[in-house]
N, C-alpha and C positions, 0 to 999 in steps of 0.2 A: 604394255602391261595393263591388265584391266584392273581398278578399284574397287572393291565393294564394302561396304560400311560394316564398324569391325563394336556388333554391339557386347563382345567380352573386354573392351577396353572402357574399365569403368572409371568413373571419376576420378579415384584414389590414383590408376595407372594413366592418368592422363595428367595429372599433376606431376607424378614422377619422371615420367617424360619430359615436361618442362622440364623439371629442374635439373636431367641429364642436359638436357638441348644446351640450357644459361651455362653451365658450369661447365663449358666445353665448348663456349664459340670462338671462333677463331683458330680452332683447333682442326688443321686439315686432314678430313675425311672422317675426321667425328661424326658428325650428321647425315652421311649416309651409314655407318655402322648400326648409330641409332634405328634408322629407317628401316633398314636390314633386320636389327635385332627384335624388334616387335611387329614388324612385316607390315608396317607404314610407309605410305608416299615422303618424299621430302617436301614436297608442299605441303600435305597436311602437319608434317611437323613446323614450319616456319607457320604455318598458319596457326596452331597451338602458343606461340611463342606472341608473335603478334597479340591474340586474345588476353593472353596472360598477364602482358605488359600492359595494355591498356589496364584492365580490372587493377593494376599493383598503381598504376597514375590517377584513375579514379579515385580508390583508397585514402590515398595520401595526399591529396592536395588541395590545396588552399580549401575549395570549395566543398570537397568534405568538411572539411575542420568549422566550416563558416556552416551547412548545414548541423551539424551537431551543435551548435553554439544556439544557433536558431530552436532545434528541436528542445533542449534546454531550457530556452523563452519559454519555448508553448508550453513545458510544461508549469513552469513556475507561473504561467499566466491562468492555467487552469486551477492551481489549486489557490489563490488569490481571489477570483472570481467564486470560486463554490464558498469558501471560508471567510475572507471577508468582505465580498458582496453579498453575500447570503441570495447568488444567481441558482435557478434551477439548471437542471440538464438541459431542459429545453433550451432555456433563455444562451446558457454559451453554448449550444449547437449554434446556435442564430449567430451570434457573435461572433465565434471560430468560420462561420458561413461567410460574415461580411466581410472579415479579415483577410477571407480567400486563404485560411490553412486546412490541411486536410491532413487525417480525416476528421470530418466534422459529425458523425452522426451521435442519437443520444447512447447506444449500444458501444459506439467507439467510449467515450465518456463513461459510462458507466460501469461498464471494465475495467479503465486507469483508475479512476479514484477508490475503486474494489482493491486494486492492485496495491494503490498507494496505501491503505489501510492496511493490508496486511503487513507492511512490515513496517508496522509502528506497534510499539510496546502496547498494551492495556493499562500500564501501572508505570506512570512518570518517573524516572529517576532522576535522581539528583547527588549530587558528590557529596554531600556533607549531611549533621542530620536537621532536621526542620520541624518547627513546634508549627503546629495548625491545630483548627478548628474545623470540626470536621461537619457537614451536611451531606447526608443519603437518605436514596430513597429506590425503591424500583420502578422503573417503568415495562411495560410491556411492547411485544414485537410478534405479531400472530403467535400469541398467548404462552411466548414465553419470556421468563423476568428479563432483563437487562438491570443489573446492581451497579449505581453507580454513585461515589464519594466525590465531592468537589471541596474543596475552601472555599470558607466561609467570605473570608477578605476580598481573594481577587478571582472567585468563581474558575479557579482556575480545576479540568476534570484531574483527580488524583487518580483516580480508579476507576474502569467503567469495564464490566466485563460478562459475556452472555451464561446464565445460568440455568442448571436446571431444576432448580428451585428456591425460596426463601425461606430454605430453613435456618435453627442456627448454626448447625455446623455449618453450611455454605458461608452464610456473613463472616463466623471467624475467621474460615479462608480468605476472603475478602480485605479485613482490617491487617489479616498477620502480613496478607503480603503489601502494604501498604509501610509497616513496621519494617518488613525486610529489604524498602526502598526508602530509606532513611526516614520516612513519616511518622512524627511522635506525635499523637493528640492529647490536646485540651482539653477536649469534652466532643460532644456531638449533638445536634439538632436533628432530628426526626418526628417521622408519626408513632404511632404507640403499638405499629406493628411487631407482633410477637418472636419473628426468626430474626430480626433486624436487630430490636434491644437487646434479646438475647447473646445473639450472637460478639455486639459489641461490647458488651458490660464479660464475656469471656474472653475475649482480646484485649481490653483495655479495661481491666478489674476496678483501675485507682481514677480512671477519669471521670468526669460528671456527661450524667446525659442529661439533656429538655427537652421538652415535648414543642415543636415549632410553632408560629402561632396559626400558619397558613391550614393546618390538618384540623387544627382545636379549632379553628372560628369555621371549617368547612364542617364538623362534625357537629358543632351545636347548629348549624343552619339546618344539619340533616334532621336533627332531632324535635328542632323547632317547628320545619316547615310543615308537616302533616299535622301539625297542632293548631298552627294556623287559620292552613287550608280547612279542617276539619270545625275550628269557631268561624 
């Protein structure tokens, strides 16, 4: 009988195959009916079977279970190293390099930690409600805002989240959903930026604001300096 390579037998009917073959060994004249019915060799069916059972032993045993434990490490070892080494990408490619784990590039890396950021909230929750003091301010990110609220106490971020703009309605969005994650403020430190106060003194009518000292001592320097330079 001649063989010829049988490419309408797709992956989905080669698995079903197997699992005719398994559920039917030892079963006299099973496997050639099989053979017969899908107009296969019986060697390439035992050779199916062989394939199969290796990949279901690789799967399962020890040394999977010991890589995933491992792949687990590197990850916990990457976000350690960016967070509290304050390492760049470069520096653990180098590192992940020395260790001999792979993959090590700055592109592999800087994928994962993309990856790992996306599924973390913007807005900390917590089970209960919590009195804080609040500090914001905006920063920029190729010229657009990033709004972000931290406590005052233990710097920890409450809120940080990409905008597209500083008005007040945006900041009220901002504090309610702080509010809707059990955050009740004290008051708040800022600059004297206008969507910022506004927006909080509408979300948080009853609390106090103050003007921080880090903006007031950088504004009279502004005001100062060409007065200076000018005597």
């Amino acid at each position: 009988m001649k063989f010829i390579r049988r490419p309408d037998l797709d992956p989905q009917t080669r698995i079903h195959i197997v699992m005719l073959a398994w559920l039917h060994q030892g079963l006299y004249g099973t496997m050639t009916e099989i053979a017969n019915a899908y107009r296969i060799s019986r060697t390439f069916l035992y050779q199916l079977l062989v394939m199969a059972t290796l990949q279901l032993e690789t799967l399962f045993s020890d040394d999977k279970l010991l890589f995933q434990k491992d792949h687990r490490h590197v990850e916990s070892l990457l976000l350690l190293l960016r967070l509290e080494g304050n390492c760049s990408l470069l520096s653990i490619a180098s590192i992940l390099k020395a260790l001999e784990y792979h993959p090590n590039s700055v592109g592999y890396l800087s994928q994962f930690f993309h990856n790992a950021g996306q599924t973390l909230p913007s807005t900390l929750v917590i089970p209960s409600k919590k009195l804080v003091f609040y500090l914001s301010d905006a920063m920029f990110a190729l010229h657009t805002p990033i709004l972000v609220t931290i406590d005052a106490r233990s710097t920890t971020i409450l809120n940080i989240e990409l905008a597209s703009d500083r008005s007040a309605d945006t900041w009220r969005a901002h504090f309610e959903a702080l509010a809707d994650h059990q955050f009740f403020s004290l008051g708040m430190a800022s600059d004297r930026g206008l969507g910022l106060v506004a927006g909080y003194q509408a979300a948080c009518d009853m609390a106090l604001w103050v003007a921080d000292y880090f903006h007031e001592f950088r504004d009279l320097f502004e005001v100062l300096h060409p007065l200076e330079r000018k005597a």
